[in-house]
C-alpha positions in Angstrom: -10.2 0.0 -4.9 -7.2 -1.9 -3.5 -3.7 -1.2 -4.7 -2.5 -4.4 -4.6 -2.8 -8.0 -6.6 -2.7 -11.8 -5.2 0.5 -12.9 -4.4 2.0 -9.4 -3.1 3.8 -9.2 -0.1 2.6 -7.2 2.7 3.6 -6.1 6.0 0.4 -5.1 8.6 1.6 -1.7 10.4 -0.1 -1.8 13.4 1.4 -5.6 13.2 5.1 -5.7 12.3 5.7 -9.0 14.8 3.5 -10.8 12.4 6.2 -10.6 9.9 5.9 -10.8 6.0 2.8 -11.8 4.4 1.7 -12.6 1.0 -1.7 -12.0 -0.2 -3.2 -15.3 -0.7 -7.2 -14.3 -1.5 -9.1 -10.5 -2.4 -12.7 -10.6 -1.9 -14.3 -7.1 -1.9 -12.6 -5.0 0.5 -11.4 -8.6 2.8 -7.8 -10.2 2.0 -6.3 -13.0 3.2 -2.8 -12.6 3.8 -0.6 -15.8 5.3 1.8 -13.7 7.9 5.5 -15.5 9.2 4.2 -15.8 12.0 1.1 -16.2 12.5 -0.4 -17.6 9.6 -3.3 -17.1 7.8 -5.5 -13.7 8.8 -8.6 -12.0 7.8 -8.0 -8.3 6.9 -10.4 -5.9 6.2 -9.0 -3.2 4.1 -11.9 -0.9 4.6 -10.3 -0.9 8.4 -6.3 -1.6 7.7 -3.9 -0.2 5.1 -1.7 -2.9 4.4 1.9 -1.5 3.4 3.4 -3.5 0.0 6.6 -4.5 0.8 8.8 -4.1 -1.9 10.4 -6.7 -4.4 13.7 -5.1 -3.6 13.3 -5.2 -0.1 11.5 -9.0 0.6 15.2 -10.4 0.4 16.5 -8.1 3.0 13.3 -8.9 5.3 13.3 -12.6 4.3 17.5 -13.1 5.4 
């Protein structure tokens, strides 16, 4: 089971020059997640533990 929702931001931790991404689809164990900088990307979650990012700190990342 996945322990996030659409629209949740996400950092990729083998990754962190992508930037911040927010989940954009969740289908099975594959997400779609729309990085800073470098768009959309297929991740399979089976694979990759995506790290939620916080509400509190998005606007420190974001600045």
């Amino acid at each position: 089971m996945l322990y996030f929702n659409l629209g949740d931001f996400v950092i990729h931790p083998k990754r962190p020059e992508w930037g911040l991404g927010q989940i954009q689809s969740i289908v099975g164990m594959n997400v779609t997640v729309n990085f800073e900088h470098v768009g959309k990307q297929m991740i399979n979650c089976a694979l990759i533990t995506l790290d939620v990012v916080p509400q509190s700190q998005r606007q420190s990342k974001t600045s």
